[in-house]
PASEBA-1860 file (N, C-alpha, C; in nm, 3 decimals):
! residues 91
1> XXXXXXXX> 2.071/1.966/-0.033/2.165/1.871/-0.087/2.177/1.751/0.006 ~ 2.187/1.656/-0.051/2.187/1.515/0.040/2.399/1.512/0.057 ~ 2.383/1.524/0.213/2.534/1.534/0.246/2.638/1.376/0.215 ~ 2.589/1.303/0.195/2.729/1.171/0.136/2.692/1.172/0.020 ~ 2.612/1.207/-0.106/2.663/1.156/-0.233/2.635/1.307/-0.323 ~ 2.620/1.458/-0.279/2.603/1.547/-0.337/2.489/1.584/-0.408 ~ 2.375/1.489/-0.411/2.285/1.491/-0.466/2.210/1.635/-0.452 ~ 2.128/1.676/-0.565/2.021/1.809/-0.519/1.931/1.756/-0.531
9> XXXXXXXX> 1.874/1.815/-0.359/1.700/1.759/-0.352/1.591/1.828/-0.387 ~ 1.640/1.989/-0.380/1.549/2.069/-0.384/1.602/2.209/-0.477 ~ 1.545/2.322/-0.513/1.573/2.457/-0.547/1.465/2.529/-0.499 ~ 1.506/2.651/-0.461/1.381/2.756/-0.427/1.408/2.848/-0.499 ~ 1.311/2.962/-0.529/1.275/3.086/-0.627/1.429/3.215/-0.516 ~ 1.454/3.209/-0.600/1.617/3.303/-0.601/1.562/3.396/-0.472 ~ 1.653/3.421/-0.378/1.631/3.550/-0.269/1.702/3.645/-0.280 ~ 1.731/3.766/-0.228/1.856/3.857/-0.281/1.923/3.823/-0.141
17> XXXXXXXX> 2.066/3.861/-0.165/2.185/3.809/-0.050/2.156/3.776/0.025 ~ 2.119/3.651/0.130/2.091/3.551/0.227/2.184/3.551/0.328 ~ 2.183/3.554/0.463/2.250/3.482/0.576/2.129/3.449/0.668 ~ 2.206/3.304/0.695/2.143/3.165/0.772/2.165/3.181/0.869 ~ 2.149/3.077/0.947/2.098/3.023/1.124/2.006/2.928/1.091 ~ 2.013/2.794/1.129/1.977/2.637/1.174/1.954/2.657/1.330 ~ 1.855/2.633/1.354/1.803/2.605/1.514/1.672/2.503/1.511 ~ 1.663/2.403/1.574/1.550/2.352/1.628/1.444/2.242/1.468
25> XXXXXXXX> 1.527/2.212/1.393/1.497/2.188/1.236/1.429/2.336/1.174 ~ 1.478/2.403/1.161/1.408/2.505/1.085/1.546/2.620/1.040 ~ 1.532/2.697/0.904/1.627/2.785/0.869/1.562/2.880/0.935 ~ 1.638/2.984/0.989/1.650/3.122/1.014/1.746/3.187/0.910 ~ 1.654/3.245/0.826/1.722/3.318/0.692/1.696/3.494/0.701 ~ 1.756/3.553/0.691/1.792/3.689/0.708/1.861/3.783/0.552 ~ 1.744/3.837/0.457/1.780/3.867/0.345/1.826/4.007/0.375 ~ 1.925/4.044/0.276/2.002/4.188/0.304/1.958/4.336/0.333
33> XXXXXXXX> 1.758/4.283/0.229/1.679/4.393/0.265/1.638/4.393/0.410 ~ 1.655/4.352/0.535/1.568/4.355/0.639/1.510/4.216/0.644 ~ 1.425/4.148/0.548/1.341/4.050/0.539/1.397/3.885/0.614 ~ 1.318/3.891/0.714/1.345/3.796/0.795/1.283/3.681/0.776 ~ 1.289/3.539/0.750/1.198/3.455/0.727/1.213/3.279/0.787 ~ 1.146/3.230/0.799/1.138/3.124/0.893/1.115/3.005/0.815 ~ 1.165/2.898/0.800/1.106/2.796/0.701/1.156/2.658/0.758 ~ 1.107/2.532/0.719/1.156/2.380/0.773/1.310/2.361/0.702
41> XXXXXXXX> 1.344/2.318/0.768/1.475/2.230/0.729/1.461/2.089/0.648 ~ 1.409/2.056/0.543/1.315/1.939/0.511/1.384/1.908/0.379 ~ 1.473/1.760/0.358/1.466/1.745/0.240/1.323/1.721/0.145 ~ 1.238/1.740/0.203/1.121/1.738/0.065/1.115/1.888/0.003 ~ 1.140/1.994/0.048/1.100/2.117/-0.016/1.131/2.196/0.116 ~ 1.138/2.371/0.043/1.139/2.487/0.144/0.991/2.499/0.141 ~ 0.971/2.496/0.287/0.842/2.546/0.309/0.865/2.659/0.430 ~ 0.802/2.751/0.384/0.859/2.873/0.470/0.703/2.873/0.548
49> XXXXXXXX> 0.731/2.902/0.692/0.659/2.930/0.839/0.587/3.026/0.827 ~ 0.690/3.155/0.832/0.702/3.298/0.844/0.765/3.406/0.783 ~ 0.737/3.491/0.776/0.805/3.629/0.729/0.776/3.752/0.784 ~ 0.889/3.835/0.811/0.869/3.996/0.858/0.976/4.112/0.782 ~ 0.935/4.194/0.795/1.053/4.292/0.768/1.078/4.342/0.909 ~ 1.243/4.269/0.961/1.289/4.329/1.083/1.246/4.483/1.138 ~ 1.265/4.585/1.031/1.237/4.723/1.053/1.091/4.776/1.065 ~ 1.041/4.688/1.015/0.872/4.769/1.063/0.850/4.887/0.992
57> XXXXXXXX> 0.913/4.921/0.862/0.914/5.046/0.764/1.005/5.143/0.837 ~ 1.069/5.097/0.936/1.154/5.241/0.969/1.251/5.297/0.875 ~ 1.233/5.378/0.902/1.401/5.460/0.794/1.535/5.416/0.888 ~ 1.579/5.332/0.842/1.678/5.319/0.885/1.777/5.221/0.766 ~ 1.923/5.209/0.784/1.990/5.122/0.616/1.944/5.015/0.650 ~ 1.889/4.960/0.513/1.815/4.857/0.500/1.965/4.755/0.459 ~ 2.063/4.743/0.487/2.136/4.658/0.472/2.217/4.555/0.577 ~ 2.204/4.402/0.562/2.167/4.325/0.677/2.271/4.215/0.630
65> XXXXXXXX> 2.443/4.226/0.686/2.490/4.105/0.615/2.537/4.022/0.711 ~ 2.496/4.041/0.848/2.595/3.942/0.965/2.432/3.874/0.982 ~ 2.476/3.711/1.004/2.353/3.607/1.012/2.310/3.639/1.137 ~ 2.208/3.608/1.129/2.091/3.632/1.272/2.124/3.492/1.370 ~ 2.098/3.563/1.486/2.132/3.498/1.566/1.983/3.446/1.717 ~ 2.007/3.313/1.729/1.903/3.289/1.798/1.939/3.250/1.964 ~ 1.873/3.297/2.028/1.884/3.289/2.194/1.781/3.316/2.264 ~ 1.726/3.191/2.340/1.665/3.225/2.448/1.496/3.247/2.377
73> XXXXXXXX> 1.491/3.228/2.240/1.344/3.219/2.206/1.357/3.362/2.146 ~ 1.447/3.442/2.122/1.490/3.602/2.042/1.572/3.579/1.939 ~ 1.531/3.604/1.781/1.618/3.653/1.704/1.683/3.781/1.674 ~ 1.820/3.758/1.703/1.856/3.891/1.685/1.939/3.953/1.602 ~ 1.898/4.048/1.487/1.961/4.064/1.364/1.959/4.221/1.371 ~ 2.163/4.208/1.306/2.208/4.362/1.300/2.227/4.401/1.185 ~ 2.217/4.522/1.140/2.249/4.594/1.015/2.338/4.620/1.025 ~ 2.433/4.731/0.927/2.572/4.684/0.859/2.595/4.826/0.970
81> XXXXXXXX> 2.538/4.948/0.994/2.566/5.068/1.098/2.507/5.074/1.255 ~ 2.490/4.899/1.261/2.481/4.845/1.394/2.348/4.843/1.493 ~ 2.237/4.892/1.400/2.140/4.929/1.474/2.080/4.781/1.488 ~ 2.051/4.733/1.659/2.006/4.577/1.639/1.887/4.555/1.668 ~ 1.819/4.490/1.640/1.661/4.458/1.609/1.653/4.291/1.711 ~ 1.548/4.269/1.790/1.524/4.192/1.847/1.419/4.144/1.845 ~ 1.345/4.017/1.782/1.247/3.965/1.754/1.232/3.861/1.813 ~ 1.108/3.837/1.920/1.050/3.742/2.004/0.993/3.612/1.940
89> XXX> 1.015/3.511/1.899/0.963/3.376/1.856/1.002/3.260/1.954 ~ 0.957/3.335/2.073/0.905/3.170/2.208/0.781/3.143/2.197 ~ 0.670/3.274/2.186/0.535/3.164/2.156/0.513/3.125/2.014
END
């Protein structure tokens, strides 16, 4: 959305429940399944970087609603029974 006149610049293909993080021009988006994904901050379009599933197939609840958090070149995203996952993106 263009922030002084409300305008929409863009839409992307629907995600299931989303929490954000803005760092460095780029979203850090964190979907409820685990699914972690990386994309530009760009009014021309979402163009997404990257993608992982935080869990790596583990059995563990796949439910993810507090936004990820970035430090130090580590994202770090918790599930809802606290188990926290730490993902390296400095190189």
């Amino acid at each position: 959305m263009e922030w002084e006149t409300g305008k929409l610049m863009w839409e992307s293909e629907p995600m299931s429940s989303t929490t954000l993080a803005a760092a460095g021009g780029k979203l850090i988006l964190l979907e409820s399944n685990g699914t972690l994904r990386i994309a530009e901050a760009s009014p021309e379009g979402y163009r997404e970087i990257s993608s992982a599933d935080v869990l790596a197939g583990e059995k563990r609840p796949r439910r993810f609603v507090t936004a990820p958090v970035l430090c130090r070149g580590r994202i770090y995203c918790r599930n809802f029974t606290g188990d926290l996952i730490c993902v390296d993106v400095s190189k």
